[in-house]
C-alpha positions in Angstrom: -3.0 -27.2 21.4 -0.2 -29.1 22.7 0.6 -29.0 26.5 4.4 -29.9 26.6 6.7 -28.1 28.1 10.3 -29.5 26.9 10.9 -29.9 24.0 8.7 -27.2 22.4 9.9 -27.7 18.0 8.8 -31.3 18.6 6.0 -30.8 20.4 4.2 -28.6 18.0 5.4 -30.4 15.0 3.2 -33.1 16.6 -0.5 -31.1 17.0 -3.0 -31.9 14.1 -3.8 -28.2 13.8 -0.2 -26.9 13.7 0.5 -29.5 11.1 -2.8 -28.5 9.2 -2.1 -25.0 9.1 1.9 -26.0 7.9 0.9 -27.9 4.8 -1.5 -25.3 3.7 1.6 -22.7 4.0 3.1 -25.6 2.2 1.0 -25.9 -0.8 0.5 -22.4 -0.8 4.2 -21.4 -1.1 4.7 -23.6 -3.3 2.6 -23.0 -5.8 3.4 -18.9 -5.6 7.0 -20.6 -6.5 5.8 -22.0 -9.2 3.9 -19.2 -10.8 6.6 -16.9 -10.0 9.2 -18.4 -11.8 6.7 -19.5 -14.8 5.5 -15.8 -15.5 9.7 -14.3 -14.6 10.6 -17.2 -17.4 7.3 -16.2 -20.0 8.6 -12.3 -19.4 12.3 -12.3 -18.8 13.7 -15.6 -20.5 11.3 -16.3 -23.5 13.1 -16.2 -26.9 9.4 -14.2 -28.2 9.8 -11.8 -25.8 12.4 -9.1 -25.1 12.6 -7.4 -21.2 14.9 -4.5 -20.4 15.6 -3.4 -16.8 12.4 -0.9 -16.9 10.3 -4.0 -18.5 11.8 -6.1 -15.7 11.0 -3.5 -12.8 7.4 -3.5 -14.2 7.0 -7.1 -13.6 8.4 -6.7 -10.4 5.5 -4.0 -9.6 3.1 -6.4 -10.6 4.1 -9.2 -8.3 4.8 -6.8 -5.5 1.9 -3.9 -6.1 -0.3 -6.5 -5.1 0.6 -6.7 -1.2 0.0 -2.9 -1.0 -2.9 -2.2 -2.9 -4.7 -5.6 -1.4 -3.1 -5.6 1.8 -5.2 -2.9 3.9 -8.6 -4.4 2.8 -6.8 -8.2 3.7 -6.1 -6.9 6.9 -9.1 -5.7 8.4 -11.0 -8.7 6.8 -9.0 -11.1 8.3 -9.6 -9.5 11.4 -13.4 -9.4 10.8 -14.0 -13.2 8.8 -13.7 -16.6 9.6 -9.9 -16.6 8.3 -10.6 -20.5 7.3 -13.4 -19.3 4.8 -10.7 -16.7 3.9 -8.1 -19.5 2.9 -10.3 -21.9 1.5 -11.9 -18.9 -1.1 -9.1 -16.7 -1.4 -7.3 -20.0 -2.5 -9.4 -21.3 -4.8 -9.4 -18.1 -6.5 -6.4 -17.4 -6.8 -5.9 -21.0 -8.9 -8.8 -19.6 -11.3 -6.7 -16.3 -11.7 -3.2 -18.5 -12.3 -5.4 -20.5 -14.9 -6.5 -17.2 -17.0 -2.5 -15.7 -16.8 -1.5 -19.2 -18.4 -4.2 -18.7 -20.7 -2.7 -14.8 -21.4 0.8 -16.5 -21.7 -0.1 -18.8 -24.3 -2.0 -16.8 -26.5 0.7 -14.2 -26.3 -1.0 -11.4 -24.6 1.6 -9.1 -23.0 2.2 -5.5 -21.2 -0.6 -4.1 -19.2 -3.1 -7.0 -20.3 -0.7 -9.5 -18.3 0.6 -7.8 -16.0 -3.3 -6.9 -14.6 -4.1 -10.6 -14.1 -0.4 -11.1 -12.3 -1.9 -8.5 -10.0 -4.9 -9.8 -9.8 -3.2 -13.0 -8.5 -0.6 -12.1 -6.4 -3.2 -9.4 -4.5 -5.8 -12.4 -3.7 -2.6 -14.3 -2.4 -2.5 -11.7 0.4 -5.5 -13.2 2.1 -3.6 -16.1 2.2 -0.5 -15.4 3.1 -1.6 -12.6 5.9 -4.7 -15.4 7.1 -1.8 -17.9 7.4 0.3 -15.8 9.6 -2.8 -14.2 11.9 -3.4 -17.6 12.3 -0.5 -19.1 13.9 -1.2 -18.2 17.7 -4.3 -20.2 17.4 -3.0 -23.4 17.3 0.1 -23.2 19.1 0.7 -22.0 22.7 2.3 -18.5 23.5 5.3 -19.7 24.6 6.1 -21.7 21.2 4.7 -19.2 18.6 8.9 -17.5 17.4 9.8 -21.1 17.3 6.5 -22.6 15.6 6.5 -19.3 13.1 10.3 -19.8 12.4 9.5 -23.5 11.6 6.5 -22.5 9.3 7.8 -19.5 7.5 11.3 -20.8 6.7 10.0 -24.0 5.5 7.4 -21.9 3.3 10.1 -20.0 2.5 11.7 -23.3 1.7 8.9 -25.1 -0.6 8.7 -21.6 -2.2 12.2 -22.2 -4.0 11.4 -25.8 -4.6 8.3 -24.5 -6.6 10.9 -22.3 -8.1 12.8 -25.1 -9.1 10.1 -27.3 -10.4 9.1 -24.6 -12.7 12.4 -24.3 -14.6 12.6 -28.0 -14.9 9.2 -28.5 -15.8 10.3 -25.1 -18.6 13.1 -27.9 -20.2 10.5 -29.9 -20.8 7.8 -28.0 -22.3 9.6 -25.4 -24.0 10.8 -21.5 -23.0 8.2 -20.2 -25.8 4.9 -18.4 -25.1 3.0 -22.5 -25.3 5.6 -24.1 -22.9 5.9 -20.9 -20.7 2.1 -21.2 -20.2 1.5 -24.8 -19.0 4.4 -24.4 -16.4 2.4 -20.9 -15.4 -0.9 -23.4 -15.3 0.7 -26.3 -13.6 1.2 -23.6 -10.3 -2.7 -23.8 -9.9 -2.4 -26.9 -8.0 -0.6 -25.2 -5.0 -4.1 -23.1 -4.7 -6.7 -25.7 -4.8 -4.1 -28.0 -2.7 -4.4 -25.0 0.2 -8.3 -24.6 -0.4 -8.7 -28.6 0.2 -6.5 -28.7 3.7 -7.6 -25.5 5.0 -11.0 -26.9 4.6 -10.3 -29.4 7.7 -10.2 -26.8 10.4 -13.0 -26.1 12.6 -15.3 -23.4 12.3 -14.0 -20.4 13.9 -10.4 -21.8 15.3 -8.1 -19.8 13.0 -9.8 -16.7 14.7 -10.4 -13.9 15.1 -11.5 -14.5 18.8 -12.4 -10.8 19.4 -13.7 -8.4 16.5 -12.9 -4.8 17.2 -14.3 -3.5 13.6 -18.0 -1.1 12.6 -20.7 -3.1 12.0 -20.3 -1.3 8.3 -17.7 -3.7 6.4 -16.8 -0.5 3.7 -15.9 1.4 6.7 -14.0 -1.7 8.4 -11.9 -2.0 5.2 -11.4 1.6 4.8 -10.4 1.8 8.4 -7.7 -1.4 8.2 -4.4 0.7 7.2 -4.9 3.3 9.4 -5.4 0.7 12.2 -2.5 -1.4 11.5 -0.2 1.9 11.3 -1.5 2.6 15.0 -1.5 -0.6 16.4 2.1 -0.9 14.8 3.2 2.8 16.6 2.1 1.7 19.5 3.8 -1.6 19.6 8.2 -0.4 20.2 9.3 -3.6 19.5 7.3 -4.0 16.1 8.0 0.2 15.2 12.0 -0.7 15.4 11.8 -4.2 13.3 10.2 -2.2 10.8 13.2 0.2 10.1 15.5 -2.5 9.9 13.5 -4.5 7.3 12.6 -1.2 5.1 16.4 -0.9 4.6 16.7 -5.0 3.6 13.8 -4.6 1.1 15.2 -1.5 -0.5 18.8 -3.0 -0.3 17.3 -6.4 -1.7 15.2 -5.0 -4.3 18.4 -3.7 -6.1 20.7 -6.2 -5.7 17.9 -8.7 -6.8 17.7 -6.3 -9.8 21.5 -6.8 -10.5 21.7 -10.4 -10.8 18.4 -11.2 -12.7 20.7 -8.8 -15.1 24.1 -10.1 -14.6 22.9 -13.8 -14.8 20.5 -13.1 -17.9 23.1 -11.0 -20.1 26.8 -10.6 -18.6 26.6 -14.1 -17.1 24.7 -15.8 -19.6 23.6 -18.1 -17.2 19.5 -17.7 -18.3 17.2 -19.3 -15.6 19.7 -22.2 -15.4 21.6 -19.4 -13.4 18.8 -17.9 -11.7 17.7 -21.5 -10.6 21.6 -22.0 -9.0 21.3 -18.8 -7.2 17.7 -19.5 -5.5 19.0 -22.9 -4.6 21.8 -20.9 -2.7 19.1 -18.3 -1.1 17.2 -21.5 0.0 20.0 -22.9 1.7 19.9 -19.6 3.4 16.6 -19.5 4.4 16.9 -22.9 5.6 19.8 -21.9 7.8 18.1 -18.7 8.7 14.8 -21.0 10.1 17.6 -23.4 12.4 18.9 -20.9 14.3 16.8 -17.8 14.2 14.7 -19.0 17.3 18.4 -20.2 19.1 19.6 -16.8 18.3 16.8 -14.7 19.9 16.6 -17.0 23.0 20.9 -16.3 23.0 21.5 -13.0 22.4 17.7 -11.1 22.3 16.0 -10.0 19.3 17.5 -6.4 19.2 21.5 -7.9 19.0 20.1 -10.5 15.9 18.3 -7.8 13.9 21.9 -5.8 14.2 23.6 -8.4 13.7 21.9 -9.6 10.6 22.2 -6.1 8.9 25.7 -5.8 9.4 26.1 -9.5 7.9 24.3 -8.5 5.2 26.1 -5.5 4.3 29.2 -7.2 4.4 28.3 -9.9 1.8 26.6 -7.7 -0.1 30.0 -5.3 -0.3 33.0 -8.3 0.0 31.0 -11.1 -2.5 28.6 -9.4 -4.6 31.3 -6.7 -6.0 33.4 -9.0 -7.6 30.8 -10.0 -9.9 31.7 -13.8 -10.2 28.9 -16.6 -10.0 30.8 -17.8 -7.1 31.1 -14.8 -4.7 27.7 -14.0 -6.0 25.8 -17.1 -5.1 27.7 -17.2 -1.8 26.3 -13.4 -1.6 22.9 -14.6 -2.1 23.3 -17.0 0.6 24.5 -14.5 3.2 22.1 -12.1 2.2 18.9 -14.5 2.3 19.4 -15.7 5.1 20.3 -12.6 7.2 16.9 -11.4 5.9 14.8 -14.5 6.8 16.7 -13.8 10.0 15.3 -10.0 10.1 11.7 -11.2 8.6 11.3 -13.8 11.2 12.3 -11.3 14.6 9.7 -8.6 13.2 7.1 -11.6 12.5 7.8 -13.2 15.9 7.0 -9.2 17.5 4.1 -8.7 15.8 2.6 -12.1 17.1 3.7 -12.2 20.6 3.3 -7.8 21.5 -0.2 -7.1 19.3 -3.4 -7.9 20.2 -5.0 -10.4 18.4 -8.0 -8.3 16.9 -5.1 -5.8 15.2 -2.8 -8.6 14.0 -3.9 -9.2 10.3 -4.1 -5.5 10.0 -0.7 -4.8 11.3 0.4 -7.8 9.0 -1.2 -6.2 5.9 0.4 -2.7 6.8 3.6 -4.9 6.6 3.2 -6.1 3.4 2.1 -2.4 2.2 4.7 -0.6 3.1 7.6 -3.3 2.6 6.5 -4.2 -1.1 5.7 -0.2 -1.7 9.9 -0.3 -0.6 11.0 -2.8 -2.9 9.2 -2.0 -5.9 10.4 1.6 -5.6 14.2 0.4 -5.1 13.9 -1.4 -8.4 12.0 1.2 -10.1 14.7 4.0 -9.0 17.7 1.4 -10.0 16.4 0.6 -13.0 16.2 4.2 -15.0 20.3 3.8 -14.2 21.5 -0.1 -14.0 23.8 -0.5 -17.4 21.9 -3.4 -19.9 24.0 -6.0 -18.7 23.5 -5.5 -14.9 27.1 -4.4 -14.1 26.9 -1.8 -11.5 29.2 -1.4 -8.3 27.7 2.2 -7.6 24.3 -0.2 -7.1 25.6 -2.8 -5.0 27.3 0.3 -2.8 24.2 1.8 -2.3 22.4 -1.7 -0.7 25.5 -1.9 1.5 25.3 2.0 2.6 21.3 0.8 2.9 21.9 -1.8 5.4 24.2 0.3 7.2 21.7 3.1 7.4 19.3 0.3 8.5 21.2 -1.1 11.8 21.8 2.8 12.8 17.9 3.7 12.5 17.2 0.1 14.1 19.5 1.2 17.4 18.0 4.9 17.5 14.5 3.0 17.6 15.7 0.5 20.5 17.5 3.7 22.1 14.4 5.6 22.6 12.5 3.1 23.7 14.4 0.9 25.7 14.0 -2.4 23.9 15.8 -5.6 24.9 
């Protein structure tokens, strides 16, 4: 743990285990990335394939299902386990289970046959992904944890797109059939055993949890997780009001993401050369979003950004992404991105500074259930009505009226309970 006062960002940049737990983020993120855009090329982009908006929203469910299924039992292991055994297992295994979807890919299984190992994947990711963030206030001090977990998850955030982008670059190379579409699926195992190897370094028992407040019975521990999270959430103001705001940007962002995988596949036809500009932009705007998040929170308090970054959002999403064009529209997913890195990073930075450190990978893991439960739902819904070519203004309206709805709940939240 570093001891410096000034300074903070370069201060924790410079401790071993900070850095430790960064790169595993790192190789994590990167690889989910990669398999990402592998399997959305094998399903959405592959000339032996065909996907409609209700095939698409089903392979949306299967990389989202996975947080809410997985994510009670992930929280209230992680808040009972070694959480470096967690990484280092839940990694490896999750390599294993990206192996046997490129395996699916290239012998052309499809439907529920892949979309069961995509869940299979994406839920053992949850160990990782909640593990990672429990983890953070071990190995920075109190006073640097919203700037250390800005730093991490932006950057993650970051190396996450870059994994994106190797994937379709790696596609031009091998092909956008079933064979090519699997060895850039298998080539995203790396990012898993990569984690495994660095999370391996720590010290027994560092990542936490320092205090276990679980049964002795582990069925009943994992059985009790959501319902623990959900309390230890309601009892927490500051976390109870961030969620509001970021159920209205996962519902908003869920259709809008909907709408351009369409528009850029058919009415664009931009195919994943498109898709690759546009997460480029959202990048940018995660990067941006990671700068001055921390700034921003110190400046104007956390309640003012979260408003702040609705209202930004509903404006892009209303002035750039109803004109249709691939300009306004990667400028949208710029704006957008970034306001919701912004909101993702205020809720993240309440959950680790205001719960107690034996409820945080629970509280994490309801986090993940519900927000992903949001999402897939939003897509689901906007998919029995989006036209084939992804051309909707009545959709785009309905994210904007959703931030909107989003800031209003947000300031009835701080209202009643007097958050700053």
């Amino acid at each position: 743990m570093t001891t410096t006062a000034t300074a903070p960002t370069r201060a924790f940049v410079r401790d071993r285990d900070f850095l430790r737990l960064l790169f595993t983020r790192f190789s994590a993120h990167w690889g989910n990335g990669m398999y990402q855009a592998g399997l959305a090329g094998a399903v959405l982009f592959n000339p032996e394939r065909a996907a409609d908006a209700l095939a698409m929203a089903g392979g949306f469910a299967a990389l989202l299902l996975p947080y809410s299924i997985v994510g009670p039992f992930a929280g209230a292991l992680l808040d009972r386990w070694d959480r470096r055994k967690v990484l280092i297992f839940a990694s490896l295994l999750r390599s294993a289970t990206i192996l046997a979807t490129a395996v699916a890919v290239g012998t052309g299984v499809a439907g529920i046959g892949l979309f069961s190992l995509a869940l299979a994947s994406e839920g053992i990711s949850r160990f990782i992904g909640s593990g990672l963030s429990a983890s953070l206030p071990h190995v920075v001090e109190e006073k640097s944890v919203v700037a250390a977990n800005a730093f991490a998850a932006t950057w993650g955030s970051v190396l996450a797109v870059v994994g994106g982008g190797c994937a379709i670059g790696l596609r031009a190379l091998t092909g956008a059939d079933d064979a090519g579409s699997a060895w850039v699926t298998a080539v995203a195992a790396l990012g898993g055993i990569g984690a495994a190897v660095l999370a391996a370094g720590f010290a027994r028992g560092l990542l936490g949890p320092s205090t276990v407040d679980e049964p002795s019975n582990p069925a009943l521990a994992v059985a009790r997780g959501l319902a623990d999270g959900a309390k230890a959430a309601w009892r927490t103001p500051s976390v109870t009001a961030g969620f509001v705001a970021l159920f209205a940007h996962r519902a908003s962002y869920g259709i809008s993401l909907l709408v351009t995988v369409l528009l850029m596949r058919d009415h664009f036809a931009a195919g994943m050369t498109g898709l690759g500009e546009m997460a480029a932009f959202a990048g940018a705007g995660i990067l941006v979003a990671g700068l001055l998040t921390a700034w921003l929170i110190k400046r104007f308090g956390r309640v003012r950004v979260v408003v702040g970054a609705l209202v930004l959002a509903a404006a892009a999403q209303s002035a750039l992404g109803l004109p249709m064009t691939i300009p306004t529209a990667l400028l949208a997913a710029f704006l957008v991105t970034g306001a919701g890195q912004v909101l993702k990073l205020c809720v993240d930075s309440s959950v680790q500074l205001d719960v107690a450190d034996e409820a945080r990978g629970r509280v994490f893991a309801l986090y993940d259930t519900l927000f992903n439960i949001t999402q897939v739902v939003a897509v689901s819904l906007a998919a029995t009505v989006i036209p084939a070519d992804g051309r909707s203004p009545g959709l785009l309206v309905t994210a904007t009226v959703l931030y909107v709805a989003g800031a209003a709940g947000h300031l009835l939240a701080v209202r009643k309970h007097q958050i700053r």
